[in-house]
N, C-alpha and C positions, 0 to 999 in steps of 0.2 A: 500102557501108560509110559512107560519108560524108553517104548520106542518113538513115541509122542516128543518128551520131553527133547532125544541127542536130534530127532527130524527141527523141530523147532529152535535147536539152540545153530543147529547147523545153518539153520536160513537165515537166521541172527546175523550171525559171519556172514553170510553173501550179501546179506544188505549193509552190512558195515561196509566193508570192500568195496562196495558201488560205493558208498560215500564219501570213503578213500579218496577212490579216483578221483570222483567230481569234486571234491575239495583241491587236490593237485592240481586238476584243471584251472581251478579259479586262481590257483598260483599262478597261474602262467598269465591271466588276465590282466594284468596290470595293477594289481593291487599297491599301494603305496607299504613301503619297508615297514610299517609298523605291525600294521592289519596280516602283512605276510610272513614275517616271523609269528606272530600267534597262531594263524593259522595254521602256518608249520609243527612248532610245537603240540598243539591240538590233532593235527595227522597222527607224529608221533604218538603219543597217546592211544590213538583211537589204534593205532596198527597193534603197537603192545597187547592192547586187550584182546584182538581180536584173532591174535597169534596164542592165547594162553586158553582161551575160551575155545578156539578149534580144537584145540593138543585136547585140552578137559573132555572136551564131547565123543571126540575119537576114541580117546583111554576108555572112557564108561560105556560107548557102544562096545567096545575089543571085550573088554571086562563081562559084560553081558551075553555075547556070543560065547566067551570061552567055557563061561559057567553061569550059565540058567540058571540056575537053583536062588542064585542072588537072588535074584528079580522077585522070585517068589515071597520069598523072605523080607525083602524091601516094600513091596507094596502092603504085607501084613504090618509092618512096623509103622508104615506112613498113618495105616488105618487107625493104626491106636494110637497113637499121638494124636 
């Protein structure tokens, strides 16, 4: 389950990142200065996230390989909750 969760939070990021780009992309399309500052801003944004959300997914994969036993532990806790 938990190796579910950092594979899918990891693909999260790569499809943010493609969205990145192609939003950068439309930067360059000619957008009028309003629509391109938001847009901009909105990049930012999305990069922020998508820089804290990798770091997150990495640590909890490293966290899990170091010490299995977690894992075990967490998925009984999820259960009773």
């Amino acid at each position: 389950m938990l190796d579910m969760i950092i594979k899918n939070s990891l693909e999260v990021v790569d499809r943010t990142e493609r969205v990145i780009d192609a939003a950068r992309r439309l930067l360059g399309a000619g957008l009028d200065e309003v629509e391109a500052y938001r847009l901009h801003v909105e990049i930012e944004k999305l990069t922020d996230v998508v820089f804290v959300m990798d770091e997150a997914a990495r640590l909890l994969r490293r966290t899990f390989e170091l010490r299995p036993e977690i894992a075990r532990y967490a998925v009984v806790n999820w259960t009773v909750h």
